[in-house]
N, C-alpha and C positions, 0 to 999 in steps of 0.2 A: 766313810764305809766301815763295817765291822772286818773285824781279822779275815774270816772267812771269805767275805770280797778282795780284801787285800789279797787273801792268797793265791786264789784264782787267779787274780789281776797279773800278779808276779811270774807265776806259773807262765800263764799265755805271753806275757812281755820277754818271757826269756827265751820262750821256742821262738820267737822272731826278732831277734838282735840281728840274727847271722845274715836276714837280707834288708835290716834298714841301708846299709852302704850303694844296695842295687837298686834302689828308688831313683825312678824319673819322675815319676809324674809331682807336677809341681803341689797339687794337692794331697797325695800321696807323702809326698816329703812334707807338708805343713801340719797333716796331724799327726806324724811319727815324730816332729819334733815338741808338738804339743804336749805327747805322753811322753816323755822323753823328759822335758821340762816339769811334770808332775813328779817321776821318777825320781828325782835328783830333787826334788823336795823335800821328799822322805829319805830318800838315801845322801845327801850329802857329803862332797869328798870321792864320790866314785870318780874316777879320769876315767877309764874305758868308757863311760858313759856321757861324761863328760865331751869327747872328744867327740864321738859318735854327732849328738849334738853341733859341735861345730861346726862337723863336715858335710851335716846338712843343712846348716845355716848359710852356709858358703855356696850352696847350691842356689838358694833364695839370691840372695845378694849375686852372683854371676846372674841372673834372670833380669834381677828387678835391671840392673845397669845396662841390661844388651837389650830391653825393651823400653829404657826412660827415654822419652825425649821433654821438650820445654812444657810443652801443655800433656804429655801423656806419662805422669807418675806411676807404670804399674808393672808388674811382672811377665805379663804376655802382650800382643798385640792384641787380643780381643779379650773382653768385660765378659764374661759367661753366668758360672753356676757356683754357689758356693764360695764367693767372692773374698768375704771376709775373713775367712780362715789361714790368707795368705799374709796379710796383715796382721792378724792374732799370733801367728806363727812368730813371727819377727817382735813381738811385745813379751811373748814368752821368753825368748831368746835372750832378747835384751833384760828382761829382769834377770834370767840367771846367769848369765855373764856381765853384766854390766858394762856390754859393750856401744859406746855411741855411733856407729855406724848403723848398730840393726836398732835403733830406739830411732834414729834420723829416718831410717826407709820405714821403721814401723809407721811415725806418724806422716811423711810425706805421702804413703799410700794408703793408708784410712782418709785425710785429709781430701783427696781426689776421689776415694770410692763414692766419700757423701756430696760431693758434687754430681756427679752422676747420679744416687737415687735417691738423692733428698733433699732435692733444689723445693719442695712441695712442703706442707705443715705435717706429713706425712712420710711414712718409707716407701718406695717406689722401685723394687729391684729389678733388674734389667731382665726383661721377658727373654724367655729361649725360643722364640718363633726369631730369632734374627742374633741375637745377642746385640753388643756391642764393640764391633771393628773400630781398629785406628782409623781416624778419620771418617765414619760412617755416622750414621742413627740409633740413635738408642731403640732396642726394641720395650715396648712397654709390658707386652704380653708374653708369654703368660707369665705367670710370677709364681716361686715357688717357695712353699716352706722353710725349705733349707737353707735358703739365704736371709730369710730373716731369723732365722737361731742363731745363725754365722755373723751375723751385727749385733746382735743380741750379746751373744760370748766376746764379740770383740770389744765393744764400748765396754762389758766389764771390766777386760782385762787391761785397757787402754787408762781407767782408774782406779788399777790397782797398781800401775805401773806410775802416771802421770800426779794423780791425784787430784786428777781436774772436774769439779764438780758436775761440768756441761755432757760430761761422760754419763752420770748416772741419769741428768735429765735424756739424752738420747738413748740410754739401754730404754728406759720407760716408750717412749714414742714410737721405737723398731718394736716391742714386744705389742702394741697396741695393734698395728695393721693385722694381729691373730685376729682382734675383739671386734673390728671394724674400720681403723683407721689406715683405708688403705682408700688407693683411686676410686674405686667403687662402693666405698662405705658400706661392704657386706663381711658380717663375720666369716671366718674358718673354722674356731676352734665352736666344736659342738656339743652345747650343755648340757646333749640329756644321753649323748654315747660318752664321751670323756673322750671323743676322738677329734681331729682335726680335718680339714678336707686338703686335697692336694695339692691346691694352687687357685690362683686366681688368672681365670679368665676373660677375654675381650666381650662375654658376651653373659660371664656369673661366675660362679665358685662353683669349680671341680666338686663335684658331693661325695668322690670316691675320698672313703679315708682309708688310706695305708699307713704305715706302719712308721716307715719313715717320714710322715709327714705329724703323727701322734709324737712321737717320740722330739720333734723340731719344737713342738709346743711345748713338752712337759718340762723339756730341757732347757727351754725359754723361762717358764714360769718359775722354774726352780731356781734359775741365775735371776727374775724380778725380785724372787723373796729375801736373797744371799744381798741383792743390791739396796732392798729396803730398810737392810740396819746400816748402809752407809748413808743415806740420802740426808740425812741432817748434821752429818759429820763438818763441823769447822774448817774452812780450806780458805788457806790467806790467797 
């Protein structure tokens, strides 16, 4: 981004410092620690922010351990919306601290997400007519955008962390269910609006395009392009 983003950017990150500490919600806490993480990329050396960062790393990790059991690697008792961002949380985390605790739950909980929605040649994210419960069924329907930008973002950041090349073949596969590579081999992303539809249905594709599900695609498409000058990169 140009200064001018930056400074905007800065600007709005500062008027909300004073309630990252009051964050529950577990998605809420995974993309404050995300920017949080970008922050301290450019600013390097900060501790107040630094520290901030840990204290809602430590909120993940109290979660992920008070809902692991043997077969259930995950942060809550139910599989919902937006999945992957609590795992990208923890890959963030762990590349700026270099802590192996949050690199071990980063990958034992990406590890189990793709059990769940990618047992298929395809991405498959757990519909919201039911989600998926401990111990329950996966729901298939409906299936929404946002969770495939959310695999999308995490398999990049899972090889920028890992360096594992299987990473960049699955960014490609999750960004594909936009183009058609989904259960019902129907596009979302629509080539003559430059919009996306909002999910995929038991019965077609949503044709509503919203904003939020526009924006799942671009941000998709822009982390396929960032991933396509690594995909040939050498990795022992």
């Amino acid at each position: 981004p140009n200064d001018a983003f930056k400074q905007i950017g800065r600007e709005i990150y500062s008027k909300s410092i004073q309630y990252f500490d009051k964050l529950e919600s577990l998605r809420g806490i995974s993309d404050t620690i995300i920017g949080i993480a970008y922050f301290l990329k450019d600013s390097q050396g900060d501790e107040p922010q630094l520290q901030l960062l840990l204290n809602l790393s430590s909120k993940l990790v109290k979660a992920y351990h008070a809902n692991r059991e043997e077969n259930w690697h995950w942060f809550e008792n139910t599989i919902s919306y937006d999945n992957g961002i609590l795992p990208l949380a923890m890959y963030h985390a762990a590349e700026i601290t270099n802590d192996d605790e949050l690199l071990k739950i980063a990958n034992e909980s990406l590890e189990f997400l793709e059990k769940v929605t990618s047992s298929y040649e395809y991405l498959s994210p757990v519909g919201n007519k039911g989600w998926y419960q401990k111990g329950g069924k996966i729901a298939e329907y409906d299936q929404q955008s946002i969770d495939v930008m959310a695999m999308v973002l995490l398999y990049h950041q899972a090889y920028q962390v890992t360096k594992k090349k299987e990473y960049i073949d699955k960014l490609f596969t999750s960004y594909m269910w936009f183009l058609g590579e989904n259960s019902l081999r129907l596009p979302l992303y629509d080539h003559e609006t430059c919009g996306c539809c909002d999910g995929l249905e038991s019965t077609g594709v949503n044709r509503n395009q919203g904003a939020e599900s526009t924006l799942a695609y671009w941000i998709s498409h822009l982390t396929v392009l960032a991933a396509q000058e690594k995909e040939f990169e050498y990795i022992e």
